[in-house]
Structure formats: C-alpha cells, structure tokens
Backbone as CSV, one residue per row, in Angstrom:
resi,resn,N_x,N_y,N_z,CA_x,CA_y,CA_z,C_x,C_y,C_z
1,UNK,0.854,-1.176,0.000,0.000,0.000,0.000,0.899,1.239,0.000
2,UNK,0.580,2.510,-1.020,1.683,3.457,-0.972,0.985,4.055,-0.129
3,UNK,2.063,5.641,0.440,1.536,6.520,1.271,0.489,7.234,0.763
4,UNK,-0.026,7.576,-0.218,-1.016,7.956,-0.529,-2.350,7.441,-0.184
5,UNK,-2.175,5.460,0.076,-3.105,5.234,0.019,-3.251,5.063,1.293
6,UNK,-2.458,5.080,2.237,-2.388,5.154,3.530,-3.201,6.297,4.097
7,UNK,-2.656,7.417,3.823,-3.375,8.697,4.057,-4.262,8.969,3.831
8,UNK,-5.191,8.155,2.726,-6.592,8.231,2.155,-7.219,7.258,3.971
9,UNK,-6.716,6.392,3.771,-7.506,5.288,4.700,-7.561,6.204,5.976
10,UNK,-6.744,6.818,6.364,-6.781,7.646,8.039,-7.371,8.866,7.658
11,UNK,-7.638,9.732,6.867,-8.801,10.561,6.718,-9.934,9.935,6.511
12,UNK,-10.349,9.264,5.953,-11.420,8.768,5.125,-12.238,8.353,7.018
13,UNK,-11.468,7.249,7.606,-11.726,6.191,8.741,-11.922,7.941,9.751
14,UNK,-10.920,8.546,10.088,-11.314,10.294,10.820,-12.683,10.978,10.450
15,UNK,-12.584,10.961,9.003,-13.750,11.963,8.474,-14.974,11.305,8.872
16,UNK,-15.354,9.876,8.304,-16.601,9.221,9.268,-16.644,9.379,10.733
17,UNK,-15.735,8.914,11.344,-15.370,8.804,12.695,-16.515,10.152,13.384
18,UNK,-16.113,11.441,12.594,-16.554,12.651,13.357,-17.766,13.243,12.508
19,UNK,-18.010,12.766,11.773,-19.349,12.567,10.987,-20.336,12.041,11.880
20,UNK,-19.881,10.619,11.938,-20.498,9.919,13.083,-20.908,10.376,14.613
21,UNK,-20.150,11.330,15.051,-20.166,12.048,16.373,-21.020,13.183,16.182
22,UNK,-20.607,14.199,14.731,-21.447,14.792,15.123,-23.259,14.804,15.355
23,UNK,-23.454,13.533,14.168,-24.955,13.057,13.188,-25.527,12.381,15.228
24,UNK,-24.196,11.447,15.566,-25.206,11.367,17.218,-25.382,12.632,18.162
25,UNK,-24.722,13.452,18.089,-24.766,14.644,18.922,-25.907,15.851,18.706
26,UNK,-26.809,15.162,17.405,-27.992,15.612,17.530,-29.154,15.170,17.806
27,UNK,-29.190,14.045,18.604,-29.869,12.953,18.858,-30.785,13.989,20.159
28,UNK,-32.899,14.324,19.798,-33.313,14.943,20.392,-33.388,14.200,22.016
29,UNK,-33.232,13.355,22.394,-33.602,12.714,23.782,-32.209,11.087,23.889
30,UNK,-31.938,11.878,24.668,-30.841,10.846,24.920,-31.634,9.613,26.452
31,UNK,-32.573,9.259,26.108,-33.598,8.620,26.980,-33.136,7.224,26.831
32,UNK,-32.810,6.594,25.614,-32.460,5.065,25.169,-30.815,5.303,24.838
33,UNK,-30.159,4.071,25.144,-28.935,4.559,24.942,-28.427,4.076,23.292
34,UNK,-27.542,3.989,23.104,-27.103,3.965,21.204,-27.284,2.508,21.057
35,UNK,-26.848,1.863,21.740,-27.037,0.248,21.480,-29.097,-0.003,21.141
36,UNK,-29.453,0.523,22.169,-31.344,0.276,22.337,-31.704,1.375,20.458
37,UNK,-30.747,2.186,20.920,-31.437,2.934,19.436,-30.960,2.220,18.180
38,UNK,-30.088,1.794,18.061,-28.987,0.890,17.159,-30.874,-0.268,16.780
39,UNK,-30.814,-0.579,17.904,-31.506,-1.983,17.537,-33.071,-1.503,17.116
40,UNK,-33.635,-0.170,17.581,-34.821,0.209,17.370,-34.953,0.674,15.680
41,UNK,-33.805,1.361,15.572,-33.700,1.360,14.117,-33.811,0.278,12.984
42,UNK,-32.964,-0.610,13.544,-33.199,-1.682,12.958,-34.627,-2.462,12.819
43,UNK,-35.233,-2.074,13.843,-36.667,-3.109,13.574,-37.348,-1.760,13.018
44,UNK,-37.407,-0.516,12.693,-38.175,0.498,11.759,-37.410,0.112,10.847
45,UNK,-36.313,-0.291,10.538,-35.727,-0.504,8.659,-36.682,-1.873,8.175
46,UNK,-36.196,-2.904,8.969,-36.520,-3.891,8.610,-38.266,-4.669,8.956
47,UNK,-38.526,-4.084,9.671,-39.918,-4.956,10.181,-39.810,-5.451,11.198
48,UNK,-40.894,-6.253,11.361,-40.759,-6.527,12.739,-39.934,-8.332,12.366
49,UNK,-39.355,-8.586,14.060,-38.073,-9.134,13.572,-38.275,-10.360,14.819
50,UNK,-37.998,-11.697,14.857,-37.781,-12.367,16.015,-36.359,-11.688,16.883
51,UNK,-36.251,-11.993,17.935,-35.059,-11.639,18.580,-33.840,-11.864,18.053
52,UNK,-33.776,-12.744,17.684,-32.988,-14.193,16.853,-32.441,-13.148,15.776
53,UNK,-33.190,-13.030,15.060,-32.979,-11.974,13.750,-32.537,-10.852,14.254
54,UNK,-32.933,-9.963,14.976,-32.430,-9.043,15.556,-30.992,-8.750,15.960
55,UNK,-30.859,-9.884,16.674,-29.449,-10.092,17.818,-28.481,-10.072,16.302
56,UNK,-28.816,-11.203,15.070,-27.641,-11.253,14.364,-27.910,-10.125,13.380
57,UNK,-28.535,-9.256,13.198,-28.677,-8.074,12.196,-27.702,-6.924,13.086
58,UNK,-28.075,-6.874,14.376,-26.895,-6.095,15.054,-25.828,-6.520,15.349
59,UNK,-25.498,-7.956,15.669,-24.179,-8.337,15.705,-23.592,-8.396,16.911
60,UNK,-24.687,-9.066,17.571,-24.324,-9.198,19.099,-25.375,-10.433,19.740
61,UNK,-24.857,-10.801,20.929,-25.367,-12.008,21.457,-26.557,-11.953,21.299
62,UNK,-28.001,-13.267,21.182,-28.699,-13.300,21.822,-29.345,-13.317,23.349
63,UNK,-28.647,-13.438,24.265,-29.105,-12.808,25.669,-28.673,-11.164,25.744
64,UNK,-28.099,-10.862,25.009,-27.391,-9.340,25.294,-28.790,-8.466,24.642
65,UNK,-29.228,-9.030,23.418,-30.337,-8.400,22.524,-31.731,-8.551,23.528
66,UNK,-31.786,-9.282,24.086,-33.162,-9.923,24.774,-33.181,-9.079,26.444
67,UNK,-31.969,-8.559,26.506,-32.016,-6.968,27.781,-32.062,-5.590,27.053
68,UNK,-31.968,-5.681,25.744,-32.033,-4.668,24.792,-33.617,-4.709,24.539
69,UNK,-34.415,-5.741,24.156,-35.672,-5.808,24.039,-36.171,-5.751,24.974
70,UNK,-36.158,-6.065,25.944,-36.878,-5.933,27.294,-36.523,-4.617,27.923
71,UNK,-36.097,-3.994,27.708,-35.522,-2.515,27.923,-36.398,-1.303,27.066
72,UNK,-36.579,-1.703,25.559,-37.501,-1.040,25.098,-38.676,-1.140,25.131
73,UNK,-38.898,-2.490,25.249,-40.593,-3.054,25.732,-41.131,-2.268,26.759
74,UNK,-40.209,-2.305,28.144,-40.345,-1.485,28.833,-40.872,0.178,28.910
75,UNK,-39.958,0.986,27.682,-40.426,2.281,27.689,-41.435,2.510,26.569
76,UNK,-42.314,1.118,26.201,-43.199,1.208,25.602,-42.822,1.399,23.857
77,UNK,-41.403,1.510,23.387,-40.983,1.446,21.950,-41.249,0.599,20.987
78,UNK,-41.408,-0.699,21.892,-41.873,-1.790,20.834,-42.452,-2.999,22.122
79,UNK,-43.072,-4.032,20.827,-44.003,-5.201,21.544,-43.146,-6.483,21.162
80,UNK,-43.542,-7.195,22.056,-43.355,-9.029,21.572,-44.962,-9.707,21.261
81,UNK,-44.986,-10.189,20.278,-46.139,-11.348,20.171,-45.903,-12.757,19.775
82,UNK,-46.702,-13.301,19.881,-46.374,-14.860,19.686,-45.765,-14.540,18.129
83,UNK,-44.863,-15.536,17.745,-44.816,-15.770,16.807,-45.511,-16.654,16.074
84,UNK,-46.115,-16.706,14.512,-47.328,-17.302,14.311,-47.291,-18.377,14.221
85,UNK,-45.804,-19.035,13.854,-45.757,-21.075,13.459,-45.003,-21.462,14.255
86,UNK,-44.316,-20.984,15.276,-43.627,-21.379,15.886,-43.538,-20.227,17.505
87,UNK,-44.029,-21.468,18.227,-44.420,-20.862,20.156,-43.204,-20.871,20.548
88,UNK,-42.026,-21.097,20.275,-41.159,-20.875,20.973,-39.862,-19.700,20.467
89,UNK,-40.981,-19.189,19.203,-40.655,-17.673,19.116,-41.402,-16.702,19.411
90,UNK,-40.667,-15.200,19.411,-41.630,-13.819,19.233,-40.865,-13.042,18.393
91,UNK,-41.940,-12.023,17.932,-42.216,-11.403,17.112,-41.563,-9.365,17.882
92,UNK,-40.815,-9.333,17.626,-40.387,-8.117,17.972,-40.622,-6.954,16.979
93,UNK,-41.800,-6.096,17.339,-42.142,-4.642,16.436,-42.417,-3.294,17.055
94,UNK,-42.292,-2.423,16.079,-42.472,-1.306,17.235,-43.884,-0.682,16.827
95,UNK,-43.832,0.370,18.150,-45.024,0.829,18.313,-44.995,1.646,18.618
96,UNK,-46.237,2.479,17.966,-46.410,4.016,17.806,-45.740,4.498,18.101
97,UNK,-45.042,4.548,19.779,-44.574,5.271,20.339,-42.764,5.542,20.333
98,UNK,-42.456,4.452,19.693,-41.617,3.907,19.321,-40.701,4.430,18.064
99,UNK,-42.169,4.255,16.843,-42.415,4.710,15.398,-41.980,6.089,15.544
100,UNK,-42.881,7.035,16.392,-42.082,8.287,16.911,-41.426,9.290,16.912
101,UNK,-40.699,8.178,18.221,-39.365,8.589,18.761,-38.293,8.663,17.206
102,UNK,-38.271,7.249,16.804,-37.267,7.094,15.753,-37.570,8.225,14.923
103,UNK,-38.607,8.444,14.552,-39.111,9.291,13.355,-38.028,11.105,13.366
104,UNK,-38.565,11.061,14.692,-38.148,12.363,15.862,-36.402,12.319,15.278
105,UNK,-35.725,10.838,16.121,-34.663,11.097,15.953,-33.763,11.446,14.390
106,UNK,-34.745,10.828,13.518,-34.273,10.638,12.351,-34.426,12.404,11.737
107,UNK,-35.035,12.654,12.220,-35.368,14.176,11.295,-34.615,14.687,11.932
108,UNK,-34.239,14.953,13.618,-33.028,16.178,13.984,-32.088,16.016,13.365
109,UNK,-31.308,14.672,13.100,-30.184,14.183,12.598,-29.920,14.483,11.275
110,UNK,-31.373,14.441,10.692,-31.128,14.655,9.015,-31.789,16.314,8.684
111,UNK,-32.071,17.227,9.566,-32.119,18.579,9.512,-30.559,18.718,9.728
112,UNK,-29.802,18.480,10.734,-28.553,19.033,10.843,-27.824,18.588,9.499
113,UNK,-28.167,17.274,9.183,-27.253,17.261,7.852,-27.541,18.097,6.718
114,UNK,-29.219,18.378,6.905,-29.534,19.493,5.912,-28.435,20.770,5.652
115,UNK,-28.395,21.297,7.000,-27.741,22.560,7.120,-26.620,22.630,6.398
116,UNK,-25.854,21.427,6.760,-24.251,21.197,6.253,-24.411,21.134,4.786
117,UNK,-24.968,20.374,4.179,-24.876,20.238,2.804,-25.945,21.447,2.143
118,UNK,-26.320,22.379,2.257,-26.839,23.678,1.763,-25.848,24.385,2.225
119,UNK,-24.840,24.603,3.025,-23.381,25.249,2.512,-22.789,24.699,1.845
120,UNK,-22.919,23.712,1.111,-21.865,23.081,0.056,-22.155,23.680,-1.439
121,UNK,-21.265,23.750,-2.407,-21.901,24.062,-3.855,-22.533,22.586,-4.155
122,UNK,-22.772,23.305,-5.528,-23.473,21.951,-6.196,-22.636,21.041,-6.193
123,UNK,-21.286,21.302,-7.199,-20.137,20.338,-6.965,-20.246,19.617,-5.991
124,UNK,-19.640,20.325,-4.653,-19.199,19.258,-3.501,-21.096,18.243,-3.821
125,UNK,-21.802,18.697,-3.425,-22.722,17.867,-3.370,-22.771,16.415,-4.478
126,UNK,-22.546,16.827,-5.465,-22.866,16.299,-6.605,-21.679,14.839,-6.234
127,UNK,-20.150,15.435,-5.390,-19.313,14.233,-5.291,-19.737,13.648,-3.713
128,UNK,-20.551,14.060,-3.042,-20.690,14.061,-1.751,-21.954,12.346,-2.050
129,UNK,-22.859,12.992,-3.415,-23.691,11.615,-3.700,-22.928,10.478,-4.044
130,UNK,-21.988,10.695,-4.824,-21.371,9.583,-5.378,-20.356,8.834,-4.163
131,UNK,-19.446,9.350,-3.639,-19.249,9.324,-2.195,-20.317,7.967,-1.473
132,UNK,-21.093,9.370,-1.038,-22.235,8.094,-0.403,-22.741,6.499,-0.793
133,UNK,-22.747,6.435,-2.288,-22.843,5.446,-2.718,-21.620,4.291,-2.648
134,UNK,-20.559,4.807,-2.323,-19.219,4.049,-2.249,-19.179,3.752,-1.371
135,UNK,-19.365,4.535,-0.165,-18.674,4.163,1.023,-20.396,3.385,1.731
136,UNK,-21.216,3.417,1.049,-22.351,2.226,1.371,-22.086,0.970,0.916
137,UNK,-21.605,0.907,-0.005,-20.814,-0.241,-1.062,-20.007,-0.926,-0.186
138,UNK,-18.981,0.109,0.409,-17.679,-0.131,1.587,-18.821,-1.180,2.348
139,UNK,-19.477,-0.506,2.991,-19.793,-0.579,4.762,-20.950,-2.049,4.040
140,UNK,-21.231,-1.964,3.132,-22.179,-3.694,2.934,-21.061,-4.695,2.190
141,UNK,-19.996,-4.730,2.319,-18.904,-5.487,2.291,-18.441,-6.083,3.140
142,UNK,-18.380,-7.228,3.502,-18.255,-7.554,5.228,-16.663,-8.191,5.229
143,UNK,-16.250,-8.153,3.908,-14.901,-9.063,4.105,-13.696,-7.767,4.777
C-alpha cells in the first residue's frame, strides 16, 4: 500500500469517525442509549423481527439483545407477540410510540445534515452523492 493510500484510509476512517459524532450529537432525547437505538432502528428498517434476527442483524449475542428488548418493551418502543408457526418464538415490532421517537430522531439528525450540505456548492454535493454510494458499497462489504 503506498503513502497515498495510507493517508486516504486515516482521513477517510477520521472523516466518518466525526461525521459519526457529530450526526449522534444531535440525537433529540438521549432517553435510550445507542445500542437500544442501534436496535430500534433496525426493527423500523426492517420490520418486525424475532429476537434471533435481531441479535444477528446487530451483531451481538442473543441474551445481550433480549435486555435490549426488554428494555424497550419497557419504555413502551416496541411489543413481543407470539410468533405465528412457531411458540417458541416472538415477534419483535415497534409501536407508535416507538415509530415516533425514531421518526423524531431521524429528522433532527437529518435537519442538521440538511444545514451542512446547503453550505456546500453543487459540486461538492454532486461528489458528496457519489461518495455516499461508495462508502455504502464499503460498509455492505463484510470481508
């Protein structure tokens, strides 16, 4: 790897890094912590989800996910129901209140990004899309 490409990789890995900090640092209610929101997101992307599914879509134990669900169940974010062919699953979805919150969080986060990219020209924008599409490319690459 030359130094060039070195130096790409430690900005690139920085520039998300604080991307990332700032996009959570607009988070309206810091009530659930990032892991509970991590996973609440996930069941508004995807649907509603057994635990099972859950635990490996986030990438962490099943008993670790199942204090994560019972944690949001708790503040009323989402439900368990039987699962329909099989009793010795459930059905993890959210609810209203839940629907929300995320909704809530998703718009402060993506107003602040508003701001940032309406100081950009068209240009930056125009490489800022293509960008995005790469480094989504990156991040659904698991090798």
């Amino acid at each position: 790897m030359s130094e060039s490409e070195r130096a790409l990789t430690s900005r690139l890995r920085l520039a998300v890094v604080r991307l990332n900090r700032r996009l959570r640092a607009q988070r309206t209610n810091a009530a659930i912590t990032l892991t509970q929101l991590s996973a609440l997101s996930c069941v508004h992307k995807c649907g509603p989800l057994t635990p099972g599914e859950l635990a490996a879509k986030e990438g962490v134990q099943p008993p670790s996910m199942t204090r994560v669900i019972t944690a949001l169940e708790e503040l009323g974010y989402v439900t368990r129901s039987p699962h329909p062919s099989d009793g010795r699953q459930a059905i993890v979805a959210l609810t209203d209140e839940g629907r929300v919150y995320i909704q809530a969080d998703i718009s402060a986060r993506e107003a602040w990004l508003d701001k940032r990219l309406a100081e950009l020209t068209d240009e930056e924008r125009t490489v800022l899309a293509r960008a995005a599409e790469i480094i989504d490319r990156m991040a659904g690459n698991q090798n």
